[in-house]
C-alpha positions in Angstrom: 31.0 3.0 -12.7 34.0 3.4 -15.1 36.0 0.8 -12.9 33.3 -1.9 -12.4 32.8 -1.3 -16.5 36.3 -2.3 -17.2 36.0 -5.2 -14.4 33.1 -6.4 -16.3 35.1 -6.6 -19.4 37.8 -7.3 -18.4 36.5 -10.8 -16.7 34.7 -11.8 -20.4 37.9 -10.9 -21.8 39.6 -13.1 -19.8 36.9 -16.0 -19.4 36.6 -16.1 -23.2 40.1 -15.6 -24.2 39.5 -12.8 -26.8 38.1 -9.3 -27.5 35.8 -9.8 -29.9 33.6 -12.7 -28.0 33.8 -10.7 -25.5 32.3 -7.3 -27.6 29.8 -9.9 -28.9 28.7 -10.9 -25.9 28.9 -7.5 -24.3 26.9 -5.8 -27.1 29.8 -3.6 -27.9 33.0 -3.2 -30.3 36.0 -5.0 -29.5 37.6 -1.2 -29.4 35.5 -0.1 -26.8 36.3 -3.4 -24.8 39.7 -2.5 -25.2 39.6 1.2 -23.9 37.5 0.3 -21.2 40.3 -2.4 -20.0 43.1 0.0 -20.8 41.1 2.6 -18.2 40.9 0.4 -15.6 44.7 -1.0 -15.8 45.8 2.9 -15.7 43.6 3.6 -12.8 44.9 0.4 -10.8 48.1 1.0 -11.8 48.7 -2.7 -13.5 48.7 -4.3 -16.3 46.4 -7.1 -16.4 46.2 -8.4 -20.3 49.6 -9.1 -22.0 48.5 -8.5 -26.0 50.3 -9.3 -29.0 48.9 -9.7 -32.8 48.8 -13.4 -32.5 48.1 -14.0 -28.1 46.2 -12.5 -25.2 47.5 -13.9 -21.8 46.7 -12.6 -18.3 49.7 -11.1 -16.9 50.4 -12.5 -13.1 48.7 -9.7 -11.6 45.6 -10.0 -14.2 45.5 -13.5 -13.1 45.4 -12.9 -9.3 43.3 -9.9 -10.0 40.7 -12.3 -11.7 40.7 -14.5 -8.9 39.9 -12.1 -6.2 37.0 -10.3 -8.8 35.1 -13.8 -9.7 33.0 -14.1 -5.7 31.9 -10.4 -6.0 31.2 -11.0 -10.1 29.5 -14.2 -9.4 27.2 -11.8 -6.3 26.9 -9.6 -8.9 25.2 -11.4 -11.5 22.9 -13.2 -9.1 21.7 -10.1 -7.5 20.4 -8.6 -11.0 19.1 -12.1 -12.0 17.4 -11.8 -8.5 15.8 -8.2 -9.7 14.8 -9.5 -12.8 13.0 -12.8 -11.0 11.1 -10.2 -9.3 9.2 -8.3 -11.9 8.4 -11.7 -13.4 7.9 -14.6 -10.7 5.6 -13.4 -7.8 7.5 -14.4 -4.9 9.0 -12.6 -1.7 7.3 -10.8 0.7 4.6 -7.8 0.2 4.4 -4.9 2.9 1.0 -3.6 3.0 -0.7 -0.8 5.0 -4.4 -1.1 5.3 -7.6 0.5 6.9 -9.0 -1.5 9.3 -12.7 -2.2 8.6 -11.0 -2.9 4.8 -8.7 -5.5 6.2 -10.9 -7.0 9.1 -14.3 -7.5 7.0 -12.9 -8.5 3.0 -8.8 -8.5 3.3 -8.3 -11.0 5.7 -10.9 -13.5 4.7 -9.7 -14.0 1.3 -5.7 -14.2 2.5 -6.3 -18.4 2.1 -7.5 -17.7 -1.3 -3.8 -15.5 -2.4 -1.7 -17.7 -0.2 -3.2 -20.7 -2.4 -3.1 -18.7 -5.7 0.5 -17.5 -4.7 2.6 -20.0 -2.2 5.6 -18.4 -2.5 4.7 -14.4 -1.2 4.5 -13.7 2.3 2.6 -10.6 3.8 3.1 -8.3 6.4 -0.2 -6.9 7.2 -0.5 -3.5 9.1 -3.7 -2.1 10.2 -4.2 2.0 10.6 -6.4 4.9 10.2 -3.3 6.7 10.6 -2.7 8.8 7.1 1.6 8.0 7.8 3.3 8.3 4.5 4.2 5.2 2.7 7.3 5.5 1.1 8.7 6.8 4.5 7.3 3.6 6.3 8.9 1.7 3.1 4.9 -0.4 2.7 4.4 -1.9 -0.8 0.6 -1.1 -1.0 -1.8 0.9 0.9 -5.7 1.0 0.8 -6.4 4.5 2.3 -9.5 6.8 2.4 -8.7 9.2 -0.2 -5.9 9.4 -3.1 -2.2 10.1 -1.9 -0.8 14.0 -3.3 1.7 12.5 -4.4 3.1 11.8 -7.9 5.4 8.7 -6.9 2.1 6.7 -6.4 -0.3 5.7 -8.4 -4.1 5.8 -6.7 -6.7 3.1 -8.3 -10.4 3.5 -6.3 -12.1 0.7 -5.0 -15.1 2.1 -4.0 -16.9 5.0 -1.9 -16.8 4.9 1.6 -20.2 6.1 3.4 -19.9 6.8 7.0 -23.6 6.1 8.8 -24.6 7.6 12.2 -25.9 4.1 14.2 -27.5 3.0 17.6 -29.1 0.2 19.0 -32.4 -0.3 18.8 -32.2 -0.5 22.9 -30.1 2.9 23.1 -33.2 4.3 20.6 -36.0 2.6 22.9 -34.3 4.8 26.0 -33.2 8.0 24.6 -35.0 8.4 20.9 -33.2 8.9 18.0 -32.0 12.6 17.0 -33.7 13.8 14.1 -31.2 17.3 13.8 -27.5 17.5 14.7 -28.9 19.8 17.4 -30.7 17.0 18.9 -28.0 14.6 18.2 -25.3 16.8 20.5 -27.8 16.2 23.5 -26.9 12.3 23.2 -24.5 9.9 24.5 -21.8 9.5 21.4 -19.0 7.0 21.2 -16.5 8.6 19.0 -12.7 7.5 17.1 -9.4 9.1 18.4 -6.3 8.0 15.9 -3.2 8.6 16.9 -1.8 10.7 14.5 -4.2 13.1 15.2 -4.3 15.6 18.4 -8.1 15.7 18.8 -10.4 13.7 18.5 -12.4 12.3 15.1 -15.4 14.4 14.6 -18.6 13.5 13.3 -18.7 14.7 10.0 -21.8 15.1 7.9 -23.0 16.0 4.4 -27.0 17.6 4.1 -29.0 17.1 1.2 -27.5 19.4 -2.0 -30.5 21.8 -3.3 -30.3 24.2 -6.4 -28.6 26.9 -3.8 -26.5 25.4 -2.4 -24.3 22.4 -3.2 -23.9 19.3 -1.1 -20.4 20.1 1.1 -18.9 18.0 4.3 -18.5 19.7 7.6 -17.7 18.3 10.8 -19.6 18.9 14.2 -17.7 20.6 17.1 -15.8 18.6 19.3 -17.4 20.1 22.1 -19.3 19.0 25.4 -21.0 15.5 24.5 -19.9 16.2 21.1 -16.7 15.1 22.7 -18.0 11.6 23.2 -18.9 9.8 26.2 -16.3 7.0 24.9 -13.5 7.9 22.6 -11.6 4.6 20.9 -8.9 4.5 18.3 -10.4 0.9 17.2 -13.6 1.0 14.8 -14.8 -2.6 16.2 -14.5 -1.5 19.9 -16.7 1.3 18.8 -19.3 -1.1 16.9 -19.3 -3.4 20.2 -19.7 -0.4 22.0 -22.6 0.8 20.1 -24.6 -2.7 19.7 -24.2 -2.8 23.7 -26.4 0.6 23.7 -23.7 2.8 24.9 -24.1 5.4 22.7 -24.2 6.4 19.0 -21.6 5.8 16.5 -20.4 7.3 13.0 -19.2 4.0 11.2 -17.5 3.3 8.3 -20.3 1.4 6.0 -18.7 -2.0 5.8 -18.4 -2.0 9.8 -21.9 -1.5 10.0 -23.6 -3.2 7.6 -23.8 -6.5 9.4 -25.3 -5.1 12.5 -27.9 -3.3 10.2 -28.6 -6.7 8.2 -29.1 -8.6 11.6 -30.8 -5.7 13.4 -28.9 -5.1 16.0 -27.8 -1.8 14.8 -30.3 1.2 13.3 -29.0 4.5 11.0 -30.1 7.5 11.9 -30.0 10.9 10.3 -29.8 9.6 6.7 -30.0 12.9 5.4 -26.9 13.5 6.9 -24.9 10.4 5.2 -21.4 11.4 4.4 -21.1 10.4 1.1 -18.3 12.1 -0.2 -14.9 9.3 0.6 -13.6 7.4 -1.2 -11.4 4.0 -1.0 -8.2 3.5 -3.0 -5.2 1.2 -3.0 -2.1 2.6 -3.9 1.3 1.7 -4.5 4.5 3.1 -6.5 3.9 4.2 -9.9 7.1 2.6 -11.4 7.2 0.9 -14.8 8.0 -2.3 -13.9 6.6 -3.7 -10.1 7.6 -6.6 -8.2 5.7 -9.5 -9.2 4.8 -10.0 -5.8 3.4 -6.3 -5.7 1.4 -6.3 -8.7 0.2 -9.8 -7.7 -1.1 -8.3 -4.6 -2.6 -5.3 -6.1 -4.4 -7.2 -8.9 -5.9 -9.4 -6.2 -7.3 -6.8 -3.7 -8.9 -5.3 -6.7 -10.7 -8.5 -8.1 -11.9 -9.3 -4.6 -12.9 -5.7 -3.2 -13.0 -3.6 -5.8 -16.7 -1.9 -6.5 -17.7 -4.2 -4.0 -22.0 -4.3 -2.7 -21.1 -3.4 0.9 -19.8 -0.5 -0.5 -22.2 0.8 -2.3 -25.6 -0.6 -0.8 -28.6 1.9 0.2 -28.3 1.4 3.9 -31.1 3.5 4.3 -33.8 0.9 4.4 -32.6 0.0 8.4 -33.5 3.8 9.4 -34.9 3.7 12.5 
């Protein structure tokens, strides 16, 4: 740092032919501009400036030495003007991780909308249930079930996330539909398998709170049929699965809903609702973000945040 201090002064020094421009523009005293040059001739061994009361001329060496530092100076500069661009002009390209009902149902759809609003910021879009860490995977954003642990993030909620127990109404015409999770381990289940997980996803459910006992999540076994006569690590294989009348699904509201709406789908078990998730987007918690990032992160937010899906009583399509 001393050496590319003295380089850095030095070159002003030398481009404006005198200390004090130099200090001026430097923000510093014409004494320190000196000591700082002095440093780095004694550490190169050299003497670059030839000063008198009355001249300062590059020596032969200073001269050459100049030369040779202008490219790297010039690389310099543009690299910080570069990091400055990007906290102010969105631009570049934005790394996102995502969840994949998120990004299939209300992420995707609106990309013509930012790629209008923003021509010049590019997206890599990756889709995953997988919970991988984000600064290790180096992604810009991430919408995840659940806030990060971690302080070098900052977690902004979009919404809750209800998962719903579903079938067809033909699956329900041939088998019934379970009215306790006893009943509902004696049935055909389609079930999610991620891949940074060993077992299976269970089916997780959340009864009815009551002045004795609070309202608390607990997952079924992953047992026998609880096992699931298809396992999938895709949520829309599952919902195709589950409108053929293959079996019943625990789906993420917003993959659902449409199947409800159009009646090809029917919720079961409402008293058992998880209703405990949340949806956030999160991404670094540094002062100043990429333009690009904050650009992103300000969008997904006006589109998706405290969006209907998420919070609609899907209820009314019990079968």
């Amino acid at each position: 740092m001393e050496s590319l201090r003295g380089i850095l002064n030095f070159a002003r020094v030398a481009e404006l032919g005198s200390f004090a421009k130099a200090a001026r523009e430097l923000g510093i005293s014409a004494v320190a501009v000196s000591q700082n040059i002095s440093r780095l001739e004694k550490g190169l061994g050299v003497r670059l400036l030839a000063r008198s009361t009355r001249q300062l001329t590059l020596t032969a060496e200073g001269q050459a030495f100049l030369e040779q530092c202008r490219a790297p100076l010039a690389e310099l500069d543009k690299a910080c003007r570069q990091a400055r661009d990007d906290t102010q002009t969105p631009r570049g390209r934005v790394r996102v991780t995502a969840v994949s009902p998120v990004a299939y149902l209300y992420l995707v759809p609106t990309l013509p909308l930012f790629f209008a609003r923003y021509p010049d910021i590019d997206v890599d879009l990756e889709l995953s249930e997988d919970a991988n860490p984000l600064i290790g995977r180096r992604y810009d954003v991430g919408i995840r079930v659940g806030a990060l642990q971690d302080a070098a993030f900052v977690a902004r909620p979009l919404g809750p996330l209800r998962l719903l127990m579903v079938a067809s109404p033909a699956y329900i015409a041939a088998h019934g539909a379970p009215r306790t999770l006893d009943e509902l381990a004696q049935h055909k289940l389609l079930v999610a398998h991620f891949s940074d997980r060993e077992q299976p996803t269970p089916f997780m459910v959340q009864s009815r709170a009551t002045p004795e006992a609070p309202a608390l999540p607990r997952m079924l076994p992953t047992t026998g049929a609880m096992a699931g006569r298809l396992v999938s690590n895709d949520y829309r294989a599952l919902l195709a699965a589950c409108e053929a009348g293959l079996g019943i699904a625990q789906l993420p509201q917003p993959t659902a809903l449409a199947g409800l709406r159009e009646g090809r789908l029917k919720l079961l078990m409402p008293q058992f609702i998880l209703n405990g998730l949340q949806l956030f987007v999160h991404y670094p918690s540094r002062q100043q973000l990429p333009a690009r990032v904050r650009a992103w992160v300000d969008f997904v937010i006006e589109q998706f945040g405290g969006h209907p899906d998420l919070s609609v009583d899907a209820t009314q399509w019990t079968a």
